[in-house]
C-alpha positions in Angstrom: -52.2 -39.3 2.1 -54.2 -36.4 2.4 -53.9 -34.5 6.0 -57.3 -33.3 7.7 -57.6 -29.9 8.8 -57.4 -31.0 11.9 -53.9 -32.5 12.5 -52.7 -29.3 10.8 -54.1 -27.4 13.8 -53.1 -29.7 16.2 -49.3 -28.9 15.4 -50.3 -25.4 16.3 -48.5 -23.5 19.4 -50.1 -20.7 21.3 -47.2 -18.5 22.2 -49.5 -15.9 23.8 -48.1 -14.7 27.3 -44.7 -16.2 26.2 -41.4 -13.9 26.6 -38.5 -13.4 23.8 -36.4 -10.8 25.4 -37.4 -7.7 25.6 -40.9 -9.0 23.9 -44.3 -10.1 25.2 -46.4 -12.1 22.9 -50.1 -10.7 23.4 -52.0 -12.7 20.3 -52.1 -13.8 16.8 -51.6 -11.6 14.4 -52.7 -11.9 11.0 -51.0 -14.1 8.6 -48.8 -13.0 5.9 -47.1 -15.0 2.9 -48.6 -18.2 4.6 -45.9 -17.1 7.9 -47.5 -16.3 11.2 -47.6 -13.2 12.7 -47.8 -12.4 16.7 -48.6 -8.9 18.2 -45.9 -8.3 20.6 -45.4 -5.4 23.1 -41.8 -4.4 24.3 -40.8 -3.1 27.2 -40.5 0.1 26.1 -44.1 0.3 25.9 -44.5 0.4 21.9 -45.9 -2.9 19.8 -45.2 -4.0 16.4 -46.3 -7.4 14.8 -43.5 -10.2 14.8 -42.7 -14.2 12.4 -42.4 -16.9 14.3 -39.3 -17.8 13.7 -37.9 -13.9 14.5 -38.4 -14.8 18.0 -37.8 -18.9 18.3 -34.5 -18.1 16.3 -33.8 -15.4 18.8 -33.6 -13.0 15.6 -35.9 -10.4 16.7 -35.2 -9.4 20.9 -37.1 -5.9 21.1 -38.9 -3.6 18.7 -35.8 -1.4 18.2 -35.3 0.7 21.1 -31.5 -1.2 21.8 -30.5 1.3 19.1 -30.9 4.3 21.1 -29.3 2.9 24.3 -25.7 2.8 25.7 -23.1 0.8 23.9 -22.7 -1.2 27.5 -26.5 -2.5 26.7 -26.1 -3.2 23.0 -25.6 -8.2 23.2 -23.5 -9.7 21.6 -25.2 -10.3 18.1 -24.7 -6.4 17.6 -20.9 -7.1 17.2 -21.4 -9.3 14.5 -23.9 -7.2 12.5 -21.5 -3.9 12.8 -23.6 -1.8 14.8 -23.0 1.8 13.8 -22.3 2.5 17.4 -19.5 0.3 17.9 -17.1 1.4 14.8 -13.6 3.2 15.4 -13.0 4.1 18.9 -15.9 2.9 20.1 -15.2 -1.1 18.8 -13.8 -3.0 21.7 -10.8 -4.4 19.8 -9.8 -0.3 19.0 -6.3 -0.3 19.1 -5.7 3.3 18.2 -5.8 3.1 14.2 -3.3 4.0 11.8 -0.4 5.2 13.1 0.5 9.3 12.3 4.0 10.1 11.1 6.1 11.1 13.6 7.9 14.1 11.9 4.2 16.2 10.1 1.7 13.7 12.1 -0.4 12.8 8.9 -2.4 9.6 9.1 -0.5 6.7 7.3 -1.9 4.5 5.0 -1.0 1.2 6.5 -0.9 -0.7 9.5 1.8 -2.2 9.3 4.6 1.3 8.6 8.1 0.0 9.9 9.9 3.6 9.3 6.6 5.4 10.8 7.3 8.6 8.3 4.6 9.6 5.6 5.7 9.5 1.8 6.7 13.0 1.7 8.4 13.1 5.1 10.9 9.8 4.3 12.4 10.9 1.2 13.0 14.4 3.3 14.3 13.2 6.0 14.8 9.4 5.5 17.8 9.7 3.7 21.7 8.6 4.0 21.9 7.8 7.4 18.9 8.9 9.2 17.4 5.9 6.6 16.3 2.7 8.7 18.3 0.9 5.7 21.2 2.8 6.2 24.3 -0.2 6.0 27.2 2.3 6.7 27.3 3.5 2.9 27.8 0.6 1.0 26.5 1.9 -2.3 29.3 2.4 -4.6 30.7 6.0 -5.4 30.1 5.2 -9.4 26.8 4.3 -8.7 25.8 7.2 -6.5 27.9 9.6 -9.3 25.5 8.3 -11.9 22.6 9.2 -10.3 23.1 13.1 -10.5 21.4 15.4 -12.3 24.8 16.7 -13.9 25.3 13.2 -15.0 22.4 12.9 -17.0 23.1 16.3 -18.9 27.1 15.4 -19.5 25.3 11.7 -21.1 22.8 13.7 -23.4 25.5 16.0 -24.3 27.8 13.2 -25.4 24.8 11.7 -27.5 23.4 14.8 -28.9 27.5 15.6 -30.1 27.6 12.2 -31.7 24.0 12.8 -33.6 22.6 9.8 -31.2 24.6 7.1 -33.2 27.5 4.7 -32.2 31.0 5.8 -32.9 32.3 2.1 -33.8 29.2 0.3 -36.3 27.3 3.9 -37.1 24.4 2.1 -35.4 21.3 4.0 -34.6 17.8 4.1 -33.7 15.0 4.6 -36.5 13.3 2.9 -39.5 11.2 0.3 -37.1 14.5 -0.8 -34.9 15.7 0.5 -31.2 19.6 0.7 -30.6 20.4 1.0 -27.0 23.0 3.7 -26.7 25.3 3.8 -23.8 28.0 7.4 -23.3 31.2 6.2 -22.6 34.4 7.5 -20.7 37.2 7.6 -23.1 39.6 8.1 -20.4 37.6 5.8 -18.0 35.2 6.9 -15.3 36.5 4.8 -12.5 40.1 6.2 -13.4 39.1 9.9 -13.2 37.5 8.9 -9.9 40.8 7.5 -8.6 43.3 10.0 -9.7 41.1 13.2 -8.4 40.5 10.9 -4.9 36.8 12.1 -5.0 35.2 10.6 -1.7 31.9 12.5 -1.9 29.7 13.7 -4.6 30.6 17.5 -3.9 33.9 16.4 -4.9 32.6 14.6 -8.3 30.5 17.9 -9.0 33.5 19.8 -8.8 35.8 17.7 -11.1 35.7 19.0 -14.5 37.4 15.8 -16.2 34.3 13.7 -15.0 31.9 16.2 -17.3 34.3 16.9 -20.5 32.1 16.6 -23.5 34.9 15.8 -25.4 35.9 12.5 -22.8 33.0 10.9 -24.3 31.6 9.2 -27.4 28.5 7.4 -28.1 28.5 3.6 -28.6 25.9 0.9 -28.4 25.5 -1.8 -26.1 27.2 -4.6 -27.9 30.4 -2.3 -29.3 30.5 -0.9 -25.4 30.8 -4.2 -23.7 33.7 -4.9 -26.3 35.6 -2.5 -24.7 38.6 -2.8 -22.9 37.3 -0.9 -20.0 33.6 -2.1 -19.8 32.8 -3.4 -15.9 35.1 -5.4 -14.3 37.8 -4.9 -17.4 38.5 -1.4 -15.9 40.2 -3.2 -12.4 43.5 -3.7 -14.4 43.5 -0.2 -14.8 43.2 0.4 -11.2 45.4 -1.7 -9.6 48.3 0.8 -10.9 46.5 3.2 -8.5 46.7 1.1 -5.3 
């Protein structure tokens, strides 16, 4: 059924005189991609040309001038379209921002920093037992030994002496295949430790039988595991000590 021209007008509203917040419809504006227009003056004093449905939506409130006001005049909708005015300090849920190391007050990356300490700052200061880790020292003496730089240089020593192959099977690294090489203690690392009584790593850097070249040898993984003083093996050793 073909509509007359007629009922189409009839649905027609005249929203001259009519207020949308700051807004005052003052006539029909001229239609554009079949949408009608209305010429609206603000309260500011300036016009512009508004859709329908910008002001029945409640879309469209004033011709722009909220920008340049106050934050305490800026409604609600602003907050959810992240008004330039209201980011940072100036949002009403600021809480501060990142928090700032406490030790060289740099920014922090994160929210959510239990130690409050930059990168740099916790691995200056961080450490032992100013760490918020810190157990009482329940990392082994081996283990912290091992992680010295003299430790390293004693175990490249030992593998550069042995020509970087394995003292029992002559294993070795090269032609497509990758031998993990361990140094080994001949007289046993967790025996030297015991006899000297080394407590701190001062004392292990300052015991010469822990860094003998000649104490070690090269062996892979599989030959150093069959040894009689691999890992737990070397307890029987130590028990003579207690």
């Amino acid at each position: 059924m073909v509509q007359s021209r007629d009922s189409d007008m009839a649905k027609f509203i005249d929203l001259t005189g009519q207020r949308f917040g700051r807004l005052t419809v003052v006539g029909r504006a001229k239609s554009k991609n079949r949408h009608t227009y209305w010429n609206v003056r603000c309260d500011c004093g300036s016009e512009k040309s508004v859709r329908t449905d910008g002001m029945t939506r409640g879309l469209v409130k004033a011709c722009g001038c909220l920008n340049n006001e106050p934050l305490g005049f800026v409604p609600k909708m602003a907050f959810r379209k992240k008004d330039p005015r209201i980011v940072g300090e100036n949002h009403y849920l600021w809480k501060g921002g990142k928090p700032k190391c406490k030790e060289c007050g740099a920014k922090l990356s994160t929210y959510k920093n239990k130690y409050i300490l930059c990168a740099d700052c916790y691995y200056k200061f961080a450490r032992g037992k100013d760490s918020p880790n810190w157990m009482g020292g329940l990392t082994p003496m081996q283990h912290l030994i091992r992680g010295l730089l003299v430790y390293r240089n004693w175990r490249n020593d030992v593998f550069r002496k042995d020509n970087y192959t394995c003292q029992d099977c002559g294993a070795r690294s090269g032609g497509g295949t990758t031998v993990v090489l361990n140094a080994d203690h001949i007289k046993p690392f967790a025996v030297i430790i015991r006899e000297n009584k080394i407590r701190t790593l001062e004392e292990a850097m300052q015991c010469l039988d822990l860094w003998l070249v000649a104490n070690g040898r090269t062996l892979c993984e599989d030959c150093h595991r069959k040894t009689d003083t691999f890992g737990w093996k070397t307890r029987k050793l130590l028990t003579t000590y207690d």
